[in-house]
DSSP file (Angstrom, degrees, kcal/mol; ACC not computed):
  #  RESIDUE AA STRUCTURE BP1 BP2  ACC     N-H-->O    O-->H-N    N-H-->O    O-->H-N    TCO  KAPPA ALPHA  PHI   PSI    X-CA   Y-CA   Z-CA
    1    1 A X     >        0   0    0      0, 0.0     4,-1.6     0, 0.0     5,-0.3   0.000 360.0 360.0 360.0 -27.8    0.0    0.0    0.0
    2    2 A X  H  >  +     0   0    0      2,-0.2     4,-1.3     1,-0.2     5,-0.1   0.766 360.0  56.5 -91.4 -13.6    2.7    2.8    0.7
    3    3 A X  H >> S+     0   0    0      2,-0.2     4,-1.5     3,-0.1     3,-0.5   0.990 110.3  47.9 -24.9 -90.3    3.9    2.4   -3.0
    4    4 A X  H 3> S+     0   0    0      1,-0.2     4,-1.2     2,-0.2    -2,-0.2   0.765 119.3  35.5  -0.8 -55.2    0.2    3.2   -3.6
    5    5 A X  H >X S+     0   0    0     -4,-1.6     4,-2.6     1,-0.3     3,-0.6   0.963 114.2  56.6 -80.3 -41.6    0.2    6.3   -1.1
    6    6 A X  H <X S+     0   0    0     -4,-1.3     4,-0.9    -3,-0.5    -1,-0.3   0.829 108.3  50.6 -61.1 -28.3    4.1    7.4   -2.0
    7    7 A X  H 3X>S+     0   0    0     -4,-1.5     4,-1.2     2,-0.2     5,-0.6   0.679 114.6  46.0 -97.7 -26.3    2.8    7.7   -6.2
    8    8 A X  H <X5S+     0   0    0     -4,-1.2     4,-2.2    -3,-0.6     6,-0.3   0.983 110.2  49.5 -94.2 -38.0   -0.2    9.9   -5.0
    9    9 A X  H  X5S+     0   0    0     -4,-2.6     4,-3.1     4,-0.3     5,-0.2   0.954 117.3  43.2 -17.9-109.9    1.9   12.0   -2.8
   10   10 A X  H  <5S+     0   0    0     -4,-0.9    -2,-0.2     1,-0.2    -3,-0.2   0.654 125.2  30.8   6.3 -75.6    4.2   12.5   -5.8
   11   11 A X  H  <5S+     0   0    0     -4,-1.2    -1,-0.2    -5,-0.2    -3,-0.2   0.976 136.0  19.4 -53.4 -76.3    1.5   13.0   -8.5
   12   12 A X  H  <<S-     0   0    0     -4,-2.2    -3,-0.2    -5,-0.6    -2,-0.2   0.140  94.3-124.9-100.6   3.6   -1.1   14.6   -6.8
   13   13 A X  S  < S+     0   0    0     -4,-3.1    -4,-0.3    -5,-0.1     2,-0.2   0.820  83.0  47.4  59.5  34.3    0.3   16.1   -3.5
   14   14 A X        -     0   0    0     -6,-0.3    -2,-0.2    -5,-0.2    -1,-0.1  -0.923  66.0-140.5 177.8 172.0   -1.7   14.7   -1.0
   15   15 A X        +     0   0    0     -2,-0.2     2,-0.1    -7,-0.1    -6,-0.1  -0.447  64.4 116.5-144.3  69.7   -3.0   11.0   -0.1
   16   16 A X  S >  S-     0   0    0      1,-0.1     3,-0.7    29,-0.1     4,-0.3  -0.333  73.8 -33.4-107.2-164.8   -7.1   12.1    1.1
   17   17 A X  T 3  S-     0   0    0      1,-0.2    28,-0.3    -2,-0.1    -1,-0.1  -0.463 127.9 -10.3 -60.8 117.3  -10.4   11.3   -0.3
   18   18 A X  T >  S+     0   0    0     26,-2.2     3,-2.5    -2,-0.3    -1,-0.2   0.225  80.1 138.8 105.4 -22.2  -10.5   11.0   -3.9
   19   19 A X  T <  S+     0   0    0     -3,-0.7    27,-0.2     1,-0.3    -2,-0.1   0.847  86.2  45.3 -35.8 -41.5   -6.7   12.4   -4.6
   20   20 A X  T >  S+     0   0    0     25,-2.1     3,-2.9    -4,-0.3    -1,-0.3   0.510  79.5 153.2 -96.6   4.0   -6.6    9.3   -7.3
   21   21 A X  T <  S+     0   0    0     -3,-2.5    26,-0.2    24,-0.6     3,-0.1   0.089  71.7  20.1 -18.4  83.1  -10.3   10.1   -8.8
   22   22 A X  T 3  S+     0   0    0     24,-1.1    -1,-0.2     1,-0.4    25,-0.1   0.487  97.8 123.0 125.0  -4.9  -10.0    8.6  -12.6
   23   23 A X    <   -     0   0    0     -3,-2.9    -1,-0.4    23,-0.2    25,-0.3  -0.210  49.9-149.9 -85.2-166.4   -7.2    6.4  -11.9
   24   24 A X        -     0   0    0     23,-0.2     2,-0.4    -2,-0.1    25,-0.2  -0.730   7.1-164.0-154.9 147.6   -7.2    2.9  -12.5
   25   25 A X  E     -a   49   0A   0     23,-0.9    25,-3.2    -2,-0.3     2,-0.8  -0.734   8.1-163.8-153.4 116.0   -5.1   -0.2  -10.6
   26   26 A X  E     +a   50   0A   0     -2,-0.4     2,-0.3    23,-0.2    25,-0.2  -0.860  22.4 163.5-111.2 130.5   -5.0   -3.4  -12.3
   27   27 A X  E     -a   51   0A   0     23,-1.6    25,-2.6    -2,-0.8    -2,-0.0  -0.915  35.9 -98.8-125.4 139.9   -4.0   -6.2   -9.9
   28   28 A X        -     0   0    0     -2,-0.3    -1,-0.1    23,-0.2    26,-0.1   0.053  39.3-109.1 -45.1 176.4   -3.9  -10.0   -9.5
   29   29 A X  S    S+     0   0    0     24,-0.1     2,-0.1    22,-0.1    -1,-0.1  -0.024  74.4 131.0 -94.3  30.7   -6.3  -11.8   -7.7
   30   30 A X    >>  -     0   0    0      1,-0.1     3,-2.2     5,-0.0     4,-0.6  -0.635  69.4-104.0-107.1 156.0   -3.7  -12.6   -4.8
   31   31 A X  H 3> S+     0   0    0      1,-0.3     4,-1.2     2,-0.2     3,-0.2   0.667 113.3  62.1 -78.6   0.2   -4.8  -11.8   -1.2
   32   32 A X  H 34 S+     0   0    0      1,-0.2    -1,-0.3     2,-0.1     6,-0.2   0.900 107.9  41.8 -58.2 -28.6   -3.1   -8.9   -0.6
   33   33 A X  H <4 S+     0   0    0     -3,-2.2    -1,-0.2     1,-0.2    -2,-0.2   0.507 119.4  43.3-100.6  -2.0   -4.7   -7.1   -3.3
   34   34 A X  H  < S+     0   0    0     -4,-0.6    -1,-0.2    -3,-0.2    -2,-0.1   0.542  84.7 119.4-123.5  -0.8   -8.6   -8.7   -2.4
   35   35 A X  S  X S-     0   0    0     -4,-1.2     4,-2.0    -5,-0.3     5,-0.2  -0.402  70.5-133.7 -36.7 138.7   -7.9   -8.1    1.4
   36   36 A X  H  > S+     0   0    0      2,-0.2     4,-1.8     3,-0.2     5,-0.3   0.617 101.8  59.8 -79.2   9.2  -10.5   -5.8    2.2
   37   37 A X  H  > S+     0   0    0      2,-0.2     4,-1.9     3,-0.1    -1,-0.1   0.922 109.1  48.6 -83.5 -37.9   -8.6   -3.4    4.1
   38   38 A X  H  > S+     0   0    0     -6,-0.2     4,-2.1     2,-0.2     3,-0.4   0.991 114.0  47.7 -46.5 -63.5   -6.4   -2.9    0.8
   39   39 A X  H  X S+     0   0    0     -4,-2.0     4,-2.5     1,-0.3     5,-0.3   0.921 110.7  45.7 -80.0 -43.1   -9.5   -2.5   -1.2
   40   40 A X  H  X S+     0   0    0     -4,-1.8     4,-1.6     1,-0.2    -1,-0.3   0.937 114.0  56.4 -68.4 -30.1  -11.5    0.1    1.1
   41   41 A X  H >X S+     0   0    0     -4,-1.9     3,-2.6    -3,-0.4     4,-1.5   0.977 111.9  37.6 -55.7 -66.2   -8.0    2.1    1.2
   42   42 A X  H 3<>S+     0   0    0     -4,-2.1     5,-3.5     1,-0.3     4,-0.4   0.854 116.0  50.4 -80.7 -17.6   -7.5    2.5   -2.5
   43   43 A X  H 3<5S+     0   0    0     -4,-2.5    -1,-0.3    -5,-0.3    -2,-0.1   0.749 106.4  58.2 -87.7  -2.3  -11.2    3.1   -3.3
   44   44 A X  H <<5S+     0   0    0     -3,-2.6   -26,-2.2    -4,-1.6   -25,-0.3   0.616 103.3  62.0 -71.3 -16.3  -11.0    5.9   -0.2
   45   45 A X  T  <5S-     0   0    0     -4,-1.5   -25,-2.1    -5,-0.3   -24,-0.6   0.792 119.5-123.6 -73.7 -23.8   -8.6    7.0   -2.6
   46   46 A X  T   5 +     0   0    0     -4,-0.4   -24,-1.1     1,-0.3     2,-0.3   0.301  68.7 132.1  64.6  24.5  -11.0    7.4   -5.1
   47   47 A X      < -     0   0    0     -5,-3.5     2,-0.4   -26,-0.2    -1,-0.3  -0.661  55.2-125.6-100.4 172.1   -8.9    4.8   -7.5
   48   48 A X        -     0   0    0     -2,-0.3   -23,-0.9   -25,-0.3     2,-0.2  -0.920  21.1-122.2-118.7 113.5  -10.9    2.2   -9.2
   49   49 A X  E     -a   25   0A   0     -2,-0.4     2,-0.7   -25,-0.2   -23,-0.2  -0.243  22.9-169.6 -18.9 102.6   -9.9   -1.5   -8.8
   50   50 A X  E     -a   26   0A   0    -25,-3.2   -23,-1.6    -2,-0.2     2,-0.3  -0.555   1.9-170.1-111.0  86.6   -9.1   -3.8  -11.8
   51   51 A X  E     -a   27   0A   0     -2,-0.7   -23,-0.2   -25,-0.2     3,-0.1  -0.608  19.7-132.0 -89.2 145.2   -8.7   -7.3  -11.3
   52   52 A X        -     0   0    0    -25,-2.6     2,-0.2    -2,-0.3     5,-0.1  -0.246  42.7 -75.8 -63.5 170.4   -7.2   -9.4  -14.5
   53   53 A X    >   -     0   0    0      3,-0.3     3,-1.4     1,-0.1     2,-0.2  -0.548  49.0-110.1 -66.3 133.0   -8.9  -12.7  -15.6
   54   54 A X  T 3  S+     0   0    0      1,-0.3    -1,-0.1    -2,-0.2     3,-0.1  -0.489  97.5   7.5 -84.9 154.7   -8.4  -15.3  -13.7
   55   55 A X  T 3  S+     0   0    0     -2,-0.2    -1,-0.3     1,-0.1     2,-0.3   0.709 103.1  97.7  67.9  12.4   -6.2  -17.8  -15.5
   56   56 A X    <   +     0   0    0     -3,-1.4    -3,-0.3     1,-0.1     3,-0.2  -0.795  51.2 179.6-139.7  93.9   -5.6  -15.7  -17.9
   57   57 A X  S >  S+     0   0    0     -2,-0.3     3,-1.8     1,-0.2    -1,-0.1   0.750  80.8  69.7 -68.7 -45.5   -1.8  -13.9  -17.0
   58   58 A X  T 3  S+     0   0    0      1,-0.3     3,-0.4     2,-0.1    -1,-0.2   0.908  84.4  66.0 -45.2 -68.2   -2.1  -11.9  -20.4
   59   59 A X  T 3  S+     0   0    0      1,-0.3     2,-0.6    -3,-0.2     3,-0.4   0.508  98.5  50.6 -35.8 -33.1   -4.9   -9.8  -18.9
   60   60 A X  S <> S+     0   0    0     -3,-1.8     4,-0.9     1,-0.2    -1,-0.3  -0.433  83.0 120.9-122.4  39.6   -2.4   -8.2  -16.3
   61   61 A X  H  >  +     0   0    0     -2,-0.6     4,-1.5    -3,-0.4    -1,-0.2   0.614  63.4  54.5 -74.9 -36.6   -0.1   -7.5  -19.4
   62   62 A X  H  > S+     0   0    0     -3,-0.4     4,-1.9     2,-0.2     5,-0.4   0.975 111.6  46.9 -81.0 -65.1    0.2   -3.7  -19.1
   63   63 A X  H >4 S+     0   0    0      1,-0.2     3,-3.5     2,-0.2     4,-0.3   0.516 120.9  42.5 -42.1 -98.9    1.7   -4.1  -14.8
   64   64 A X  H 3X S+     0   0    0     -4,-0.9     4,-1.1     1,-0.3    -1,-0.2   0.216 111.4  49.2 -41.4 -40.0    4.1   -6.8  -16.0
   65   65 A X  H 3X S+     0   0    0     -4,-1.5     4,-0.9     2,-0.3    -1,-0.3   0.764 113.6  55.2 -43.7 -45.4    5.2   -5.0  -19.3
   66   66 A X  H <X S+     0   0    0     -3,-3.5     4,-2.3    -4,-1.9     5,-0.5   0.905 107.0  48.9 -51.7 -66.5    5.8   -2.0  -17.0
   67   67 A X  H  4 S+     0   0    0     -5,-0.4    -2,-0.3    -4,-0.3    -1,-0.2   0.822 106.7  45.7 -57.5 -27.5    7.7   -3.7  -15.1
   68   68 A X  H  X S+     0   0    0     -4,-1.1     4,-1.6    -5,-0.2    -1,-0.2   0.675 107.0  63.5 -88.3 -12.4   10.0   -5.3  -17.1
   69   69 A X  H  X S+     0   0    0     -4,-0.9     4,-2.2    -5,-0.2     5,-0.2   0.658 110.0  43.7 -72.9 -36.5   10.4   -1.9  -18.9
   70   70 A X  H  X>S+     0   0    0     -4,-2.3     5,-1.0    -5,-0.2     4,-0.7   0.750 107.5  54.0 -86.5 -21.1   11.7   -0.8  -15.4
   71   71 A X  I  >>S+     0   0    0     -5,-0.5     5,-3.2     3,-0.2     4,-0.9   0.939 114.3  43.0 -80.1 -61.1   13.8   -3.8  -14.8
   72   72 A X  I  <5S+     0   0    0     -4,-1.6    -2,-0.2     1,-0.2    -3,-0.1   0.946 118.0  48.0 -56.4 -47.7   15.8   -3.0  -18.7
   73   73 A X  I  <5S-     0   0    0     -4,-2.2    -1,-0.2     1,-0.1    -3,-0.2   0.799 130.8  -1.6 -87.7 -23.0   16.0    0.5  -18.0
   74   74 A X  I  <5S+     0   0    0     -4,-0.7    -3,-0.2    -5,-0.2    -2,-0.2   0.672 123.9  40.5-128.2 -18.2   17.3    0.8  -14.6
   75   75 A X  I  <<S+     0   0    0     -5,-1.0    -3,-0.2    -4,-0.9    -4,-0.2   0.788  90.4  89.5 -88.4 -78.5   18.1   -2.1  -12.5
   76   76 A X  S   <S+     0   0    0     -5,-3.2     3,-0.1    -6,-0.2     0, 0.0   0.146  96.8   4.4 -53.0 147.0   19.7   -4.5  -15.1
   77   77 A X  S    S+     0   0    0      1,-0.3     2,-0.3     0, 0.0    -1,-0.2   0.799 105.3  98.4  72.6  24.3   23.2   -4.5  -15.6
   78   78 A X        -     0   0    0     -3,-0.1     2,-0.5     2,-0.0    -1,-0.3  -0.882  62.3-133.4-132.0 174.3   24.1   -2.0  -13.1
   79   79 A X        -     0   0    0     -2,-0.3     2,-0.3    -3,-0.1    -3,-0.0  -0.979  15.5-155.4-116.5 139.0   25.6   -2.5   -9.4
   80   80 A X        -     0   0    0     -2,-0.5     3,-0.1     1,-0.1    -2,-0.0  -0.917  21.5-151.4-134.3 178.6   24.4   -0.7   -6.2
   81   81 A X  S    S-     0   0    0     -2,-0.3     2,-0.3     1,-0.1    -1,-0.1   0.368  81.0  -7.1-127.9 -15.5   26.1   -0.2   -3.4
   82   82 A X  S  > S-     0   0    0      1,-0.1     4,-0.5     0, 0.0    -1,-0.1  -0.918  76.1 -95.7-163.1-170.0   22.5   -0.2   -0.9
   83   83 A X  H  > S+     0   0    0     -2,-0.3     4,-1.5     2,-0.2     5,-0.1   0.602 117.1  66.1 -97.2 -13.3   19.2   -0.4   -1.4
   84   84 A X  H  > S+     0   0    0      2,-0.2     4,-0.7     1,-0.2    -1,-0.1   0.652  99.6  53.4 -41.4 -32.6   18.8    3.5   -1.2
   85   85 A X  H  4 S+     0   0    0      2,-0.2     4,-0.3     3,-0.1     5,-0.2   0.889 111.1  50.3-102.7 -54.8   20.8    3.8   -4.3
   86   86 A X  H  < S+     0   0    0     -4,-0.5     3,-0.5     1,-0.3    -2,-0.2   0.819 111.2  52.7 -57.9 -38.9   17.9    0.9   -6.2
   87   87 A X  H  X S+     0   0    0     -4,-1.5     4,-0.6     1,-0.2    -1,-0.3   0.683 102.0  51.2 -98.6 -36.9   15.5    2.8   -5.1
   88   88 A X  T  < S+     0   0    0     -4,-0.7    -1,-0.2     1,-0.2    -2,-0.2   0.159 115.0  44.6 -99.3  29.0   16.5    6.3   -6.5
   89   89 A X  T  4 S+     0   0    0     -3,-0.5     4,-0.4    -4,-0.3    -2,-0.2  -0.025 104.2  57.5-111.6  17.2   16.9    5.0  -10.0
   90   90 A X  T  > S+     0   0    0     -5,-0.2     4,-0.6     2,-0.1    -2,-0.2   0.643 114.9  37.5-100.2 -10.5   14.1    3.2   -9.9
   91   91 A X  H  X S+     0   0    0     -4,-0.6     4,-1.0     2,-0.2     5,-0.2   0.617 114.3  59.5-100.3 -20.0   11.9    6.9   -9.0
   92   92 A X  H  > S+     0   0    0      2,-0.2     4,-1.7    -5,-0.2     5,-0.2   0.975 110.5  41.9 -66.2 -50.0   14.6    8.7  -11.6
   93   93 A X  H  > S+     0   0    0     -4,-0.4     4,-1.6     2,-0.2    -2,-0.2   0.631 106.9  56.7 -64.0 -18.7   13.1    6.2  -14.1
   94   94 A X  H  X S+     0   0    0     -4,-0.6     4,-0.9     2,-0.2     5,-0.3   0.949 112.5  46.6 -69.7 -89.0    9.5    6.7  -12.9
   95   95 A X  H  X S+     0   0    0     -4,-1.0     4,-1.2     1,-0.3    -2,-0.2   0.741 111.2  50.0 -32.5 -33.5   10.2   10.6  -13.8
   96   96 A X  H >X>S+     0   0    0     -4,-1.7     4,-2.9    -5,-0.2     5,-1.0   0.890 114.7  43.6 -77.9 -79.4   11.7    9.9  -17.0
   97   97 A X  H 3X5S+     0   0    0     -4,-1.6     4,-0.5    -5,-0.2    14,-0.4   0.840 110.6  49.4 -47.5 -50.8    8.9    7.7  -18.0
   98   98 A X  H 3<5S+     0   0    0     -4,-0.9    14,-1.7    13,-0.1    15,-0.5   0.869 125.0  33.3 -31.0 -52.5    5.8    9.8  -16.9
   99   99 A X  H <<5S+     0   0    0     -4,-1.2    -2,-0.2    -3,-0.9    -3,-0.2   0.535 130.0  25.0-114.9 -15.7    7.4   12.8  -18.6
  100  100 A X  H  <5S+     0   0    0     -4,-2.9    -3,-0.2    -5,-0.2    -2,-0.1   0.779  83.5  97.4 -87.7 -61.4    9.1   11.6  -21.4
  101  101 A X     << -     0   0    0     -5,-1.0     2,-0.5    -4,-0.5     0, 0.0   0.069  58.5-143.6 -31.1 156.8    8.0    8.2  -22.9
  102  102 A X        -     0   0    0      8,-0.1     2,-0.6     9,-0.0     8,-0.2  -0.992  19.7-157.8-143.3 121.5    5.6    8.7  -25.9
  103  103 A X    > > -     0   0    0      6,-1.6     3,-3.1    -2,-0.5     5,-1.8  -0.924  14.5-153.2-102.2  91.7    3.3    5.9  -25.6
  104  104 A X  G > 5S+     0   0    0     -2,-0.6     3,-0.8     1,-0.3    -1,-0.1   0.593  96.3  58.4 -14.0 -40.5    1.4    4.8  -28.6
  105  105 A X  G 3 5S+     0   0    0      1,-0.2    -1,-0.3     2,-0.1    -2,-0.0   0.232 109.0  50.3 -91.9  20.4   -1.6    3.4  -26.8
  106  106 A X  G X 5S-     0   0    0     -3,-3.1     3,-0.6     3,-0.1    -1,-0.2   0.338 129.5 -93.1-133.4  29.2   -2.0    7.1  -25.4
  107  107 A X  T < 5S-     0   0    0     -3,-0.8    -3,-0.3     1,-0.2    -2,-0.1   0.660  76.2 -58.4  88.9   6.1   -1.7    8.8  -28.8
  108  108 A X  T 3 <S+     0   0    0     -5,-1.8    -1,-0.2     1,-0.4    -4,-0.2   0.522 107.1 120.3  86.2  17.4    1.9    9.4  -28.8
  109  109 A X    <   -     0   0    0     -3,-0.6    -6,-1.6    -6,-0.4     2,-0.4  -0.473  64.6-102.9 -87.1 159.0    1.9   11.4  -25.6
  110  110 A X     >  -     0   0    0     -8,-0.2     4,-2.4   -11,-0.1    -8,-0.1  -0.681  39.3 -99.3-105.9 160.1    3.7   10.8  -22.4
  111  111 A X  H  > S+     0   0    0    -14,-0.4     4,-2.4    -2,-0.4     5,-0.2   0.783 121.0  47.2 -23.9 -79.6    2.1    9.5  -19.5
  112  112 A X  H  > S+     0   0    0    -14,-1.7     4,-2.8     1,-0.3    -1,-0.2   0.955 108.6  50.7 -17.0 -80.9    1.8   13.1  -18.0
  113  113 A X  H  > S+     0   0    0    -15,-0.5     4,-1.2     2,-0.2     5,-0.4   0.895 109.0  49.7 -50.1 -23.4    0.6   14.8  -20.9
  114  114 A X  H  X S+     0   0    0     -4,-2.4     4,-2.2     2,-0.2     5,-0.4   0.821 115.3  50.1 -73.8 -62.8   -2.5   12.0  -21.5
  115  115 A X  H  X S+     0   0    0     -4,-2.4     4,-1.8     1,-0.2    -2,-0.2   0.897 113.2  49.1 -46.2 -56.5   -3.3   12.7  -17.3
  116  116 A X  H  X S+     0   0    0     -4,-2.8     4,-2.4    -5,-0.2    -1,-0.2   0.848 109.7  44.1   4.4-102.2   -3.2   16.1  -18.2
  117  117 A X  H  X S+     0   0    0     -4,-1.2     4,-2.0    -3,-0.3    -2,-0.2   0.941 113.6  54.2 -29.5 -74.3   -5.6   16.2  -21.4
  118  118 A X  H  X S+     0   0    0     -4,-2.2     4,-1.1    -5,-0.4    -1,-0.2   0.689 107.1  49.2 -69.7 -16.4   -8.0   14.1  -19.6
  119  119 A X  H  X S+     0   0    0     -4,-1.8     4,-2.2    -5,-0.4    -1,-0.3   0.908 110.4  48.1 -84.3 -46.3   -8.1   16.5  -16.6
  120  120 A X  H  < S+     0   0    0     -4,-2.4    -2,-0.2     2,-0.2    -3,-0.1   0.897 113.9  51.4 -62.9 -24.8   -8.7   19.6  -18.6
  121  121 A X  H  < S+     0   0    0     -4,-2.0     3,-0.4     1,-0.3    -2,-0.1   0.843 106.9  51.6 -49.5 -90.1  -11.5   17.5  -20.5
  122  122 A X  H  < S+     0   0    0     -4,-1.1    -1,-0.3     1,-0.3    -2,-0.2   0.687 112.4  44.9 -44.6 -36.9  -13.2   16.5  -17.5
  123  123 A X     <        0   0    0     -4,-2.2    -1,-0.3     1,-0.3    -2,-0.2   0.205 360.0 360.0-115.5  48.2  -13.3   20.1  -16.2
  124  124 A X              0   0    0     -3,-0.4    -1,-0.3    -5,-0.1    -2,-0.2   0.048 360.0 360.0-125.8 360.0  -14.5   21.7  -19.4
């Protein structure tokens, strides 16, 4: 969960009611994620629950993809010296990606810029 709270902080400056309004979290079925104390946290959050199909791995295609995307671009093939050190290139790479990447499924915009767009829609 403090992943969770630490990305809304970040984003959105705050971790209250609703901060994550319009997001999205696609999870396994595994019991951390169907605990209810997880699920009434992230939906106080205002983010919306996705579970993949079960038995069907694909469906939960976009986390892993992400993840391995994070794995190539900053962990592998490097040494660190603590876990401090793992942990600030894995949020340099979070930065990079949000505000850089040009995403194809988002129109060729980065992660930022789509969150953007889709707030000024919603409050015109």
């Amino acid at each position: 969960m403090q992943p969770i709270a630490q990305g809304l902080l970040g984003e959105f400056g705050g971790t209250g009611a609703e901060v994550g309004r319009g997001l999205t979290l696609r999870m396994d079925h595994g019991s951390q994620y169907t605990a209810d104390d997880f699920l009434n946290q992230v939906r106080f959050w205002g983010v919306t629950p996705s579970f993949a199909f079960v038995a069907e791995p694909q469906t939960n295609g976009v986390a892993e993809r992400f993840n391995r995307t994070l794995k190539e671009q900053a962990i592998h093939g490097r040494i660190f010296g603590n876990l401090e050190e793992v942990r600030a290139a894995a949020v340099e790479f979070k930065d990079r990606y949000n505000r850089h990447w040009r995403l194809e499924k988002l129109g060729f915009m980065s992660p930022h810029e789509a969150r953007h767009a889709a707030t000024m829609k919603e409050a015109a």
